[in-house]
mmCIF file as gemmi writes it, N, C-alpha and C atoms, coordinates in Angstrom:
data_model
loop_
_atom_site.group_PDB
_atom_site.id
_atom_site.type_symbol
_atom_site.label_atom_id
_atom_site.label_alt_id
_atom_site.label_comp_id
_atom_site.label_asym_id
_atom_site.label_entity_id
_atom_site.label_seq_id
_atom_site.pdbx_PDB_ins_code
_atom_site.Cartn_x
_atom_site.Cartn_y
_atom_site.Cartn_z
_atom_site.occupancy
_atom_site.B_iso_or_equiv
_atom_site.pdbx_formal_charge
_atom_site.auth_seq_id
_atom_site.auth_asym_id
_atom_site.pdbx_PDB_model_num
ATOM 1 N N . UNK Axp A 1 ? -1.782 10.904 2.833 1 0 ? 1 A 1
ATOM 2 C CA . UNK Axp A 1 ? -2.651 9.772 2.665 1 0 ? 1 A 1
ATOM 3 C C . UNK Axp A 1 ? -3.941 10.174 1.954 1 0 ? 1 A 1
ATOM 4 N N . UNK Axp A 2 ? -3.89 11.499 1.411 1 0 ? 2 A 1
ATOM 5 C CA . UNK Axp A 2 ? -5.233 11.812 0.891 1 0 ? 2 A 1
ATOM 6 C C . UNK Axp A 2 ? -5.12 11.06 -0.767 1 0 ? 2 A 1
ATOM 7 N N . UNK Axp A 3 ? -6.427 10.89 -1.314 1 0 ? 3 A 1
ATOM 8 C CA . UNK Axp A 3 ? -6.657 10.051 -2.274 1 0 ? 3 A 1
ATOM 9 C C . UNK Axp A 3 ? -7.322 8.606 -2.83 1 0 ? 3 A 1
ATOM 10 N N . UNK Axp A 4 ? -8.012 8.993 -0.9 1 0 ? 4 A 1
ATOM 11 C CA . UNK Axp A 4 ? -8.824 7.487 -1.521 1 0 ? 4 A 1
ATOM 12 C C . UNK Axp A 4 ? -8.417 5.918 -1.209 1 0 ? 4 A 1
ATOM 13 N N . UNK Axp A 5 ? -8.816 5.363 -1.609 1 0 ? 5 A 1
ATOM 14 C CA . UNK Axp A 5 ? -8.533 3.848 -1.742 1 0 ? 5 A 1
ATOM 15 C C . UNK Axp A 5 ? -7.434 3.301 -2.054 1 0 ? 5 A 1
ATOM 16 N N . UNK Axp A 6 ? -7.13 3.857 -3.715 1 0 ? 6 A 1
ATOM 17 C CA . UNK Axp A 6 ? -5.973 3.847 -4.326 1 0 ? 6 A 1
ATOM 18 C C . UNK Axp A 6 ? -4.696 4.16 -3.297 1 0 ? 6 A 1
ATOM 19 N N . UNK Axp A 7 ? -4.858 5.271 -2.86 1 0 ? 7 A 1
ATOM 20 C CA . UNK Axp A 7 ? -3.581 5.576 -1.631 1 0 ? 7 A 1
ATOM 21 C C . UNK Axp A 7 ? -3.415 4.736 -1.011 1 0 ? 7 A 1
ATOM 22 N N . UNK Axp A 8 ? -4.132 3.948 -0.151 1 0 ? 8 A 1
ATOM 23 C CA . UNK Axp A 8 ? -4.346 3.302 0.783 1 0 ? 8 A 1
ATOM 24 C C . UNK Axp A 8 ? -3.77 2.003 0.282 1 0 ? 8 A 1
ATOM 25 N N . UNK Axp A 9 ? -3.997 1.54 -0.726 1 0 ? 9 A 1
ATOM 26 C CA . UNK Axp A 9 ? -3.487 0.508 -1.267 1 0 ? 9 A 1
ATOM 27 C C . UNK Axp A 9 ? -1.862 0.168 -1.544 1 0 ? 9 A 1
ATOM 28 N N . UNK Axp A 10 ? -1.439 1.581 -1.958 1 0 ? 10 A 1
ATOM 29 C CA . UNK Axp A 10 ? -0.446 1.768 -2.291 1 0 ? 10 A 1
ATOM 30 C C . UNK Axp A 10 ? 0.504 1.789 -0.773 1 0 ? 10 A 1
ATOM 31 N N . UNK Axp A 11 ? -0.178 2.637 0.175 1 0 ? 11 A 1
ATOM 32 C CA . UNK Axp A 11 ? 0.468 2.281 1.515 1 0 ? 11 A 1
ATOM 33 C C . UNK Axp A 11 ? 0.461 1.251 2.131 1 0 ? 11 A 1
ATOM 34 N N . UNK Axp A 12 ? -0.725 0.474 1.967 1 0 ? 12 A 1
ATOM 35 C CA . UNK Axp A 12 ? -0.705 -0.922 2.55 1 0 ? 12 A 1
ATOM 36 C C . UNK Axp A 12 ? 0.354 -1.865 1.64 1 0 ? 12 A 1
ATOM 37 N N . UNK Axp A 13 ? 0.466 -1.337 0.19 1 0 ? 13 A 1
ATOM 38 C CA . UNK Axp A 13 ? 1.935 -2.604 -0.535 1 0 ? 13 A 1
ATOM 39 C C . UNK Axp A 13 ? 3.169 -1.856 -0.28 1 0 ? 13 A 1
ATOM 40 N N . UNK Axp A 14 ? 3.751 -0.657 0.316 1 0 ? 14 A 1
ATOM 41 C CA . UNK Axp A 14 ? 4.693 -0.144 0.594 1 0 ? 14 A 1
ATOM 42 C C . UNK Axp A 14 ? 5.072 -0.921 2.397 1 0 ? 14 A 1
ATOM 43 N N . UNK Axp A 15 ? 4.141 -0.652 3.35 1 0 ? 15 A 1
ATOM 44 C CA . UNK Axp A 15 ? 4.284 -1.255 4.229 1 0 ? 15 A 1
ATOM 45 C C . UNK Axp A 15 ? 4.808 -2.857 4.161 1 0 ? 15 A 1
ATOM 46 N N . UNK Axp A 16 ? 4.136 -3.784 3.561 1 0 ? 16 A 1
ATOM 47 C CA . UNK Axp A 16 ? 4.234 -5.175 3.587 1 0 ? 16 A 1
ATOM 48 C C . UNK Axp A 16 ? 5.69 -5.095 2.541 1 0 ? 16 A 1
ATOM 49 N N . UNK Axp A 17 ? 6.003 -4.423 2.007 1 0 ? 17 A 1
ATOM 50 C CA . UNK Axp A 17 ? 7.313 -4.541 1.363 1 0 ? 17 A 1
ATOM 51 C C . UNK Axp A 17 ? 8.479 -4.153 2.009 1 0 ? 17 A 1
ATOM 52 N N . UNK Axp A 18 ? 8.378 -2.805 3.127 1 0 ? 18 A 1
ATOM 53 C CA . UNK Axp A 18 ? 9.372 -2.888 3.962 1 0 ? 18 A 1
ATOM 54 C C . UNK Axp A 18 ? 9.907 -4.018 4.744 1 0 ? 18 A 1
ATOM 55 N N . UNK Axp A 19 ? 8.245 -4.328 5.403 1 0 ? 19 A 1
ATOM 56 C CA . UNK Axp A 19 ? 8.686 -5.379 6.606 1 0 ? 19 A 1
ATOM 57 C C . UNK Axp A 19 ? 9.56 -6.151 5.822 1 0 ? 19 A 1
ATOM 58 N N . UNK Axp A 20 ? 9.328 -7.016 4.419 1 0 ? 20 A 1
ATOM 59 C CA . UNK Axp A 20 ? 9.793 -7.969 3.529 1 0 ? 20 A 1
ATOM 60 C C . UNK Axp A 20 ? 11.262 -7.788 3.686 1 0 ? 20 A 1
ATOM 61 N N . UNK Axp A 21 ? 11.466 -6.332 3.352 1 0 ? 21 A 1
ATOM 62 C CA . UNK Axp A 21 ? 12.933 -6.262 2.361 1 0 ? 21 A 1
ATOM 63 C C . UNK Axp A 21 ? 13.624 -6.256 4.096 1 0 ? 21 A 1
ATOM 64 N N . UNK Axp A 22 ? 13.471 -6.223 4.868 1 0 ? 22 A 1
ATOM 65 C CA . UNK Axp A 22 ? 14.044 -5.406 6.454 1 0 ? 22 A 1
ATOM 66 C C . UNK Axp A 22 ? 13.715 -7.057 7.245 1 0 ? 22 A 1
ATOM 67 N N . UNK Axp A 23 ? 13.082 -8.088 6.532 1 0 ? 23 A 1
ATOM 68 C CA . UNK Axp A 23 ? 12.939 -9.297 7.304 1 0 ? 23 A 1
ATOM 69 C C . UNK Axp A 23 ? 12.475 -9.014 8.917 1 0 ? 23 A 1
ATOM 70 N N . UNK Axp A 24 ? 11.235 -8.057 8.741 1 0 ? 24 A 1
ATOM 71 C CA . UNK Axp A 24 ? 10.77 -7.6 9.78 1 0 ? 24 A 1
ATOM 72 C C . UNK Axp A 24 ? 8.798 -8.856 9.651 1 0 ? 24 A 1
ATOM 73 N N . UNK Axp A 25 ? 8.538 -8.649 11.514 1 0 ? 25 A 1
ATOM 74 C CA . UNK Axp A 25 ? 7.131 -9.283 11.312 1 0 ? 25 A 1
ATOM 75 C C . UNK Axp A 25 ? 6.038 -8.703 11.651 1 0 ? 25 A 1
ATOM 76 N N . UNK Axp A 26 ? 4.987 -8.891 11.487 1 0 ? 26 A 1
ATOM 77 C CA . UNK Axp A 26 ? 3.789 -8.3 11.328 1 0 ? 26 A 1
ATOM 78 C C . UNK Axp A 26 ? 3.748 -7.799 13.24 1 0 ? 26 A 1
ATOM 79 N N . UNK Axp A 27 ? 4.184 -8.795 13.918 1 0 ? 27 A 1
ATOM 80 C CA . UNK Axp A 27 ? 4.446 -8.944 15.606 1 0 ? 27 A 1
ATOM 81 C C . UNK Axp A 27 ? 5.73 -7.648 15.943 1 0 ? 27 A 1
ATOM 82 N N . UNK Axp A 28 ? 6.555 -7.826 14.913 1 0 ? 28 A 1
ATOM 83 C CA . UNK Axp A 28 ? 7.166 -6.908 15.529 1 0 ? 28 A 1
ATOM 84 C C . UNK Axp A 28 ? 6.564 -5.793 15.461 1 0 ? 28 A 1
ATOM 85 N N . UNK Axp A 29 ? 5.95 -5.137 14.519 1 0 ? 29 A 1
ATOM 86 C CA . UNK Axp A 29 ? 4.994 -4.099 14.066 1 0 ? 29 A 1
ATOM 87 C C . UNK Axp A 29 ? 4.121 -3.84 15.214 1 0 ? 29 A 1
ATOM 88 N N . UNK Axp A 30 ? 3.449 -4.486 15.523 1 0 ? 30 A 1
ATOM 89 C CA . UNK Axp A 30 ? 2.529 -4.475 16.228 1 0 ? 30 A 1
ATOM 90 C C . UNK Axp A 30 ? 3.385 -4.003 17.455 1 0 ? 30 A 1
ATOM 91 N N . UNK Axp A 31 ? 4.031 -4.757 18.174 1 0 ? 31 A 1
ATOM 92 C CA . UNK Axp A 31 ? 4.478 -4.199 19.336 1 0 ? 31 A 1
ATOM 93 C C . UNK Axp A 31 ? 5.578 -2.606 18.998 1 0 ? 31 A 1
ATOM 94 N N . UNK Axp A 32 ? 6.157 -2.173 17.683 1 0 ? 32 A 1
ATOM 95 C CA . UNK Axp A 32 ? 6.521 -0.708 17.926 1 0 ? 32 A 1
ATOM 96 C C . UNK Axp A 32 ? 5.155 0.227 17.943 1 0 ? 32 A 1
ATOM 97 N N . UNK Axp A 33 ? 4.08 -0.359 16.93 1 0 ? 33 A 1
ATOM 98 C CA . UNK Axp A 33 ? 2.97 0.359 16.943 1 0 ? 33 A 1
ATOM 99 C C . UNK Axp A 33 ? 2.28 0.523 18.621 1 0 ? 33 A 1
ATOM 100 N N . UNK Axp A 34 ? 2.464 -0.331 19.384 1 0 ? 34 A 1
ATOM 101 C CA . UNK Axp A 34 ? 2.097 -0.091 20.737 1 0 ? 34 A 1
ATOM 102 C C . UNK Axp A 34 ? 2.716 1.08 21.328 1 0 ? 34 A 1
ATOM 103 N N . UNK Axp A 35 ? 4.252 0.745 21.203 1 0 ? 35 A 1
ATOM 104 C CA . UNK Axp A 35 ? 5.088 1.912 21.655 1 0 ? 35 A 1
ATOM 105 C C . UNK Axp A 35 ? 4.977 3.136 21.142 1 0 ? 35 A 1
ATOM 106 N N . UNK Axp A 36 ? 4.289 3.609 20.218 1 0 ? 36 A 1
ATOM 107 C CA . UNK Axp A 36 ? 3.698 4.753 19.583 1 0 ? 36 A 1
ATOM 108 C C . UNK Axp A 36 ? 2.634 4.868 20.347 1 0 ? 36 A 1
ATOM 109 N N . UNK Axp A 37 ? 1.605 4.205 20.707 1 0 ? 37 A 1
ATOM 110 C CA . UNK Axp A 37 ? 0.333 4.445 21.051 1 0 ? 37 A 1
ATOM 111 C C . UNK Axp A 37 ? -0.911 4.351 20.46 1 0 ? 37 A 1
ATOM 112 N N . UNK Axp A 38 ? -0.527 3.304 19.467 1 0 ? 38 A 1
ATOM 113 C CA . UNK Axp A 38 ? -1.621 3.18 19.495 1 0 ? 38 A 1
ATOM 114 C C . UNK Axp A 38 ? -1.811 1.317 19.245 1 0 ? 38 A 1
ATOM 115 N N . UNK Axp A 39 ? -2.86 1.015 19.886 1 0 ? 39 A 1
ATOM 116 C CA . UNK Axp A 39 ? -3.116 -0.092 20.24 1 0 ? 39 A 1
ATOM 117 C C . UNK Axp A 39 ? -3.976 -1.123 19.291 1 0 ? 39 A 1
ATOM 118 N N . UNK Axp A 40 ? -3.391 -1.953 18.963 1 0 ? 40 A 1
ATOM 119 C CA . UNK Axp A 40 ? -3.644 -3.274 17.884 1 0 ? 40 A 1
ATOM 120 C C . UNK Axp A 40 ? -3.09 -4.362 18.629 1 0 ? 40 A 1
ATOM 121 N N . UNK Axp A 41 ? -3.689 -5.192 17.488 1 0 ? 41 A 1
ATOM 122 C CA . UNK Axp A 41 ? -2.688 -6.813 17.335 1 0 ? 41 A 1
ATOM 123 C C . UNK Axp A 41 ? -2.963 -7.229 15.815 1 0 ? 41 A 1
ATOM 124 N N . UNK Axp A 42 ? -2.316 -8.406 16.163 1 0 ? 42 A 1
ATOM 125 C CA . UNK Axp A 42 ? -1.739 -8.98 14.807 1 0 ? 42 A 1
ATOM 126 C C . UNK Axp A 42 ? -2.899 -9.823 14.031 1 0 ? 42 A 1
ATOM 127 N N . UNK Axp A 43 ? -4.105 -9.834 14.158 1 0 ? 43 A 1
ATOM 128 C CA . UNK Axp A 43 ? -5.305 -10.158 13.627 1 0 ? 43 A 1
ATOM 129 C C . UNK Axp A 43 ? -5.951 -8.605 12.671 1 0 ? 43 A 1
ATOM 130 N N . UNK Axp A 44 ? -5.914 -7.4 13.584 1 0 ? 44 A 1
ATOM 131 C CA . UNK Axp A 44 ? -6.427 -6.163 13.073 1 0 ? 44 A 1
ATOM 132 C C . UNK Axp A 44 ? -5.541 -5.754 12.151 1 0 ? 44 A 1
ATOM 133 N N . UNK Axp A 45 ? -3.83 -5.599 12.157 1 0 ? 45 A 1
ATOM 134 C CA . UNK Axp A 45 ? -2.963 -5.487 11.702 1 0 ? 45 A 1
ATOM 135 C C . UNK Axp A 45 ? -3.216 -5.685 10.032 1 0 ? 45 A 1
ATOM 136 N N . UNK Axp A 46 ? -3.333 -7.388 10.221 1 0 ? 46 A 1
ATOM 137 C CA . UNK Axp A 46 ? -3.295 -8.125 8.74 1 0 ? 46 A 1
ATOM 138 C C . UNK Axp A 46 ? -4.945 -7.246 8.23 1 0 ? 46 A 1
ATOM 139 N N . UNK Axp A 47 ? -5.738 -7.555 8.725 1 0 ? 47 A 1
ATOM 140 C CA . UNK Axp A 47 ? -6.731 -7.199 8.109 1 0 ? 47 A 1
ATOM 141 C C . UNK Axp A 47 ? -6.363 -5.789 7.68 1 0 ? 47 A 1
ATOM 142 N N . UNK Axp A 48 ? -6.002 -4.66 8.464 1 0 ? 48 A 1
ATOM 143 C CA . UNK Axp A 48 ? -5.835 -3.425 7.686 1 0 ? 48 A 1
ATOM 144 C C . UNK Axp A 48 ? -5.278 -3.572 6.733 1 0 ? 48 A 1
ATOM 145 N N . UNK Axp A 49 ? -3.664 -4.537 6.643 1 0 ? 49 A 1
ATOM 146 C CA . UNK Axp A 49 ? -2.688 -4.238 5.711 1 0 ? 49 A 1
ATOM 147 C C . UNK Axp A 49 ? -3.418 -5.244 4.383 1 0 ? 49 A 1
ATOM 148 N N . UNK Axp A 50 ? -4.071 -6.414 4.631 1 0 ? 50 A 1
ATOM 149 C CA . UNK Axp A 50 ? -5.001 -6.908 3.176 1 0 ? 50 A 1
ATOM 150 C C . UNK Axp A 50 ? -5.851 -5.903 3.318 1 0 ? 50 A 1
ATOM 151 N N . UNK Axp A 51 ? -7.077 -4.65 3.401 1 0 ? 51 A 1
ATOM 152 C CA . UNK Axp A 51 ? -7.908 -3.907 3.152 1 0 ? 51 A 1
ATOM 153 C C . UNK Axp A 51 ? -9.038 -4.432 3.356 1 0 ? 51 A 1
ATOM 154 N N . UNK Axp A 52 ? -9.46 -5.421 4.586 1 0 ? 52 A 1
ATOM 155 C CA . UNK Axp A 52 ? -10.517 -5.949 5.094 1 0 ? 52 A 1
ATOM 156 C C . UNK Axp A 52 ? -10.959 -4.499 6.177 1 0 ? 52 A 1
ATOM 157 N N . UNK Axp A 53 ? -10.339 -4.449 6.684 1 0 ? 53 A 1
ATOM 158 C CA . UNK Axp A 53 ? -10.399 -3.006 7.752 1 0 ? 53 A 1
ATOM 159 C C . UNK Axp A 53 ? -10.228 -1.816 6.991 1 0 ? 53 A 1
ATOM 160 N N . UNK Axp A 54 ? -11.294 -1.079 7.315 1 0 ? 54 A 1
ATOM 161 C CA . UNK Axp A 54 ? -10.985 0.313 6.962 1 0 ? 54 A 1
ATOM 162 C C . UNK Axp A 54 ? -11.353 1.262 7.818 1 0 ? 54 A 1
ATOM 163 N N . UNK Axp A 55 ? -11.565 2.574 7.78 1 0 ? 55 A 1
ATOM 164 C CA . UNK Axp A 55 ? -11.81 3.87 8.532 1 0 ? 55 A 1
ATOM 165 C C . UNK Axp A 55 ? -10.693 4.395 9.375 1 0 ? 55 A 1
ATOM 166 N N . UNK Axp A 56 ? -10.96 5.01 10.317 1 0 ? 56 A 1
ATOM 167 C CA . UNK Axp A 56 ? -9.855 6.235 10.912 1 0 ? 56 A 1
ATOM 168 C C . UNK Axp A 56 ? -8.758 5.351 11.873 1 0 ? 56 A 1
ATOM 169 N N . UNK Axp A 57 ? -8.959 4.063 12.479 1 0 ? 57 A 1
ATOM 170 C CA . UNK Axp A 57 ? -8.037 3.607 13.446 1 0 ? 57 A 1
ATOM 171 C C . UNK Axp A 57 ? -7.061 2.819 12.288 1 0 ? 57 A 1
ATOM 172 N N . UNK Axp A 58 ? -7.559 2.174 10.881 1 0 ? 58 A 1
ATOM 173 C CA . UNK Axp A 58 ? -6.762 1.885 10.129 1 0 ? 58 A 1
ATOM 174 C C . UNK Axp A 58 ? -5.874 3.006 9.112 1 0 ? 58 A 1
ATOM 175 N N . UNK Axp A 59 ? -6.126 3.702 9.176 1 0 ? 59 A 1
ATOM 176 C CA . UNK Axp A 59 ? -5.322 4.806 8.535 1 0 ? 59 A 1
ATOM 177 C C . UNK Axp A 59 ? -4.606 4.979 9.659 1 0 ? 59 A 1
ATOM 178 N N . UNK Axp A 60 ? -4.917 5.586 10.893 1 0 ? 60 A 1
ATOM 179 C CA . UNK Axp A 60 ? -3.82 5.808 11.775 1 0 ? 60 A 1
ATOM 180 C C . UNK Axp A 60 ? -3.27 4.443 12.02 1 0 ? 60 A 1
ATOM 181 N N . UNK Axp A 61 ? -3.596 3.6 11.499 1 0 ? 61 A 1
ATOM 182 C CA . UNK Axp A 61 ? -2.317 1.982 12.23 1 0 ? 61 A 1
ATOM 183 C C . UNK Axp A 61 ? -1.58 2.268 10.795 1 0 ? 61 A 1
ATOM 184 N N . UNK Axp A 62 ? -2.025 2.715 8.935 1 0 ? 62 A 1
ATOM 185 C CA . UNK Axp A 62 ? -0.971 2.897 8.195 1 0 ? 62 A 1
ATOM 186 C C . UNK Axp A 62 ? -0.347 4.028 8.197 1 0 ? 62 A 1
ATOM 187 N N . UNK Axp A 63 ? -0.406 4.822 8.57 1 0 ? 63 A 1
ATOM 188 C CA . UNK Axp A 63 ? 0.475 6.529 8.952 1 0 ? 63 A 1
ATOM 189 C C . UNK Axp A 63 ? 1.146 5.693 9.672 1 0 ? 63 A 1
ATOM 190 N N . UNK Axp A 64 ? 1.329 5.275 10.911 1 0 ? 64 A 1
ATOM 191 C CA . UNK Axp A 64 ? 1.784 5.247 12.014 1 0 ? 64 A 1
ATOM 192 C C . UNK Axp A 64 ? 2.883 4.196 11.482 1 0 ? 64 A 1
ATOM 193 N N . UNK Axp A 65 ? 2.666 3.212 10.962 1 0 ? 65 A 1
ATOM 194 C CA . UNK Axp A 65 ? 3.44 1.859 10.605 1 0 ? 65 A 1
ATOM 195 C C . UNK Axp A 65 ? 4.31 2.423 9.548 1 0 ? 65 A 1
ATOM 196 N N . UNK Axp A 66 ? 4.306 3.419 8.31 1 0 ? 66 A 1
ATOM 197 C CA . UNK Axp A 66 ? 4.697 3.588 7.559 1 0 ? 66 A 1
ATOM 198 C C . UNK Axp A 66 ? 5.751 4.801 8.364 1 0 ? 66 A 1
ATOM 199 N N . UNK Axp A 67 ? 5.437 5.46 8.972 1 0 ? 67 A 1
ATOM 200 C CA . UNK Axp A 67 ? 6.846 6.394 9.901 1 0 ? 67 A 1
ATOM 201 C C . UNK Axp A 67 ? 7.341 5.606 10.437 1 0 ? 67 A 1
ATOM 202 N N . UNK Axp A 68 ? 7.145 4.674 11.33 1 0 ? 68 A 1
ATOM 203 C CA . UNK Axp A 68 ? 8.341 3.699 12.121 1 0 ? 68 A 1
ATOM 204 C C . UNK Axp A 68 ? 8.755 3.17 10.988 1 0 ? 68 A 1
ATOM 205 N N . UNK Axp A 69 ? 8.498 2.453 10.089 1 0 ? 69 A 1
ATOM 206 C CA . UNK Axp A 69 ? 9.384 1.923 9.299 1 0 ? 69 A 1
ATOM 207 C C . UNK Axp A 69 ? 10.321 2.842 8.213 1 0 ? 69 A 1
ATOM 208 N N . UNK Axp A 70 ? 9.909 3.85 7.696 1 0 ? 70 A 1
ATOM 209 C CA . UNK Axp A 70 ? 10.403 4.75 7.51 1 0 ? 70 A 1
ATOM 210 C C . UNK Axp A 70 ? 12.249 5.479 7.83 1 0 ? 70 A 1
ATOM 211 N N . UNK Axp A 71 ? 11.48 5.436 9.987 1 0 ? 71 A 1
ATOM 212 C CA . UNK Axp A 71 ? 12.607 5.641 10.72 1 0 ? 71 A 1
ATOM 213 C C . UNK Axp A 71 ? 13.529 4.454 11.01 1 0 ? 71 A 1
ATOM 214 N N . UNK Axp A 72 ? 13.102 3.468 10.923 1 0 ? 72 A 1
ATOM 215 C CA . UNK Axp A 72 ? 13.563 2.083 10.859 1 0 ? 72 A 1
ATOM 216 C C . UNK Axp A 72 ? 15.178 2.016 9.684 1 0 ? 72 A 1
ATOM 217 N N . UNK Axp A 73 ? 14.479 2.323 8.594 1 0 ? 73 A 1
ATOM 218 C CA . UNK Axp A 73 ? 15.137 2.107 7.799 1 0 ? 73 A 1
ATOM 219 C C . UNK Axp A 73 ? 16.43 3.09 7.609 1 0 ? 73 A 1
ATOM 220 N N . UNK Axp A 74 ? 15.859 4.135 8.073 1 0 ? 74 A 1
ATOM 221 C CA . UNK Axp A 74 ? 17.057 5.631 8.213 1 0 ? 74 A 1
ATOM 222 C C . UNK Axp A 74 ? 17.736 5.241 8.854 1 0 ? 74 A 1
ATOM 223 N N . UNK Axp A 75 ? 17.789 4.735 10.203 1 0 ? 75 A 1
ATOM 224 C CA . UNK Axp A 75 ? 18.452 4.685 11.239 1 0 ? 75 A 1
ATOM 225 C C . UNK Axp A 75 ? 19.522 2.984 10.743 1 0 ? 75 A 1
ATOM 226 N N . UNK Axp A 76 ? 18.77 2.276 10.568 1 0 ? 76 A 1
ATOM 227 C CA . UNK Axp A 76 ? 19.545 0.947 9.969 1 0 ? 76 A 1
ATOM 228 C C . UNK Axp A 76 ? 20.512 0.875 8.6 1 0 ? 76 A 1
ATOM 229 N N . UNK Axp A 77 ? 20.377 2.347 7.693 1 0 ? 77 A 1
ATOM 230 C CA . UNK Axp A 77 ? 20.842 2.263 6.643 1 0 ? 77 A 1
ATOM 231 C C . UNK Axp A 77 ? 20.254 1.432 5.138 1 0 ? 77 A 1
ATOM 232 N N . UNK Axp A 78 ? 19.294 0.587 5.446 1 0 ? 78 A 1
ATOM 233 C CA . UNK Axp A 78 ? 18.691 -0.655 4.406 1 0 ? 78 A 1
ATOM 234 C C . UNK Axp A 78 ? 18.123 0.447 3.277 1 0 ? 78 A 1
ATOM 235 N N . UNK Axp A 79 ? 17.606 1.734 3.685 1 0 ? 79 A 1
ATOM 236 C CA . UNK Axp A 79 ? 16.907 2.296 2.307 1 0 ? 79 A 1
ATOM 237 C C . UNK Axp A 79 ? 17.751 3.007 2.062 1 0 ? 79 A 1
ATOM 238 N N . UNK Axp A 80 ? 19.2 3.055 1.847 1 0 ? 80 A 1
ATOM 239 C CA . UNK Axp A 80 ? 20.165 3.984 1.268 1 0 ? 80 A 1
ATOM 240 C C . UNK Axp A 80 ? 20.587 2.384 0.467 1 0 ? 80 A 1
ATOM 241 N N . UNK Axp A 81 ? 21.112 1.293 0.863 1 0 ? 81 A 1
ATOM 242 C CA . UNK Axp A 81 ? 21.571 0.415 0.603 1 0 ? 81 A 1
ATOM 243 C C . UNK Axp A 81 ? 20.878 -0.012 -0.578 1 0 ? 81 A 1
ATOM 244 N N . UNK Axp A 82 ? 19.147 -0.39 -0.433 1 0 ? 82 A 1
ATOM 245 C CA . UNK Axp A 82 ? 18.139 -0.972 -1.282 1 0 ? 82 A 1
ATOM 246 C C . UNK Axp A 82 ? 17.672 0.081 -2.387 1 0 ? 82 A 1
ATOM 247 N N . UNK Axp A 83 ? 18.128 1.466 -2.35 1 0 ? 83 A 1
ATOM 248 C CA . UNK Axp A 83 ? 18.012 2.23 -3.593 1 0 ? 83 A 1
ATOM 249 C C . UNK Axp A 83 ? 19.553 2.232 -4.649 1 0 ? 83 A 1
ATOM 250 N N . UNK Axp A 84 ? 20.59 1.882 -3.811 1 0 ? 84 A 1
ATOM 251 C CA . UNK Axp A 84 ? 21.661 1.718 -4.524 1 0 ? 84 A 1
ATOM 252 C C . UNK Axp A 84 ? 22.057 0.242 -5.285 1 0 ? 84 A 1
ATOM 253 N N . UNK Axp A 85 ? 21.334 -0.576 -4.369 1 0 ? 85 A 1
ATOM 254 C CA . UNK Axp A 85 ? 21.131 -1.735 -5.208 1 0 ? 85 A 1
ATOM 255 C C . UNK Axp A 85 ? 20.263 -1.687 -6.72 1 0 ? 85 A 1
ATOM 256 N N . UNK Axp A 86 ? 19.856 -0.535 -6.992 1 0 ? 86 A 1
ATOM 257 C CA . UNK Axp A 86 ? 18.741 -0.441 -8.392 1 0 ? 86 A 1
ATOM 258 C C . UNK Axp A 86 ? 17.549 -0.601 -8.543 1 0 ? 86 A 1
ATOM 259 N N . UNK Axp A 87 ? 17.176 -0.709 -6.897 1 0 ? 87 A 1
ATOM 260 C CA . UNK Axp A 87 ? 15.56 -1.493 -6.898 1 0 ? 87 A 1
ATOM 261 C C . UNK Axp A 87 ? 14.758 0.084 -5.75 1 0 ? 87 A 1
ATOM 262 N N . UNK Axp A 88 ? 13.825 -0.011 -6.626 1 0 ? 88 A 1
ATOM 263 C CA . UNK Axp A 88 ? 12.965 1.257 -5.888 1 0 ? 88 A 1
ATOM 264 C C . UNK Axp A 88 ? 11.64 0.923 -5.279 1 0 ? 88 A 1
């Protein structure tokens, strides 16, 4: 995640594109992000993922959101599927 703003940006449109392509919700997020440990809702959530929120609890809510979904997708098969479809 080092790099600034730019990074951050780029993780916050990688995130909102998983949930998209995986027909996942900002709620469900929120409650695996609980089960990780660390504690939000779906008001702080959006604001991190538009870039209204920033500093250290929003980087750890995009680290954190971007590995569950990550593992999400391993485990479900959708990012073996959605790179063979031609779309990256």
């Amino acid at each position: 995640m080092k790099g600034g703003s730019k990074s951050l940006e780029n993780e916050r449109f990688k995130i909102k594109e998983i949930l998209m392509r995986n027909i996942l919700t900002q709620t469900w997020l929120v409650h695996q992000l609980k089960k990780h440990g660390v504690q939000t809702d779906q008001t702080e959530l959006s604001a991190v993922l538009n870039g209204r929120r920033k500093g250290n609890k929003a980087t750890k809510i995009l680290i954190t959101s971007l590995n569950i979904l990550n593992d999400y997708e391993e485990k479900m098969g959708t990012k073996e599927t959605y790179l063979k479809n031609g779309n990256s």
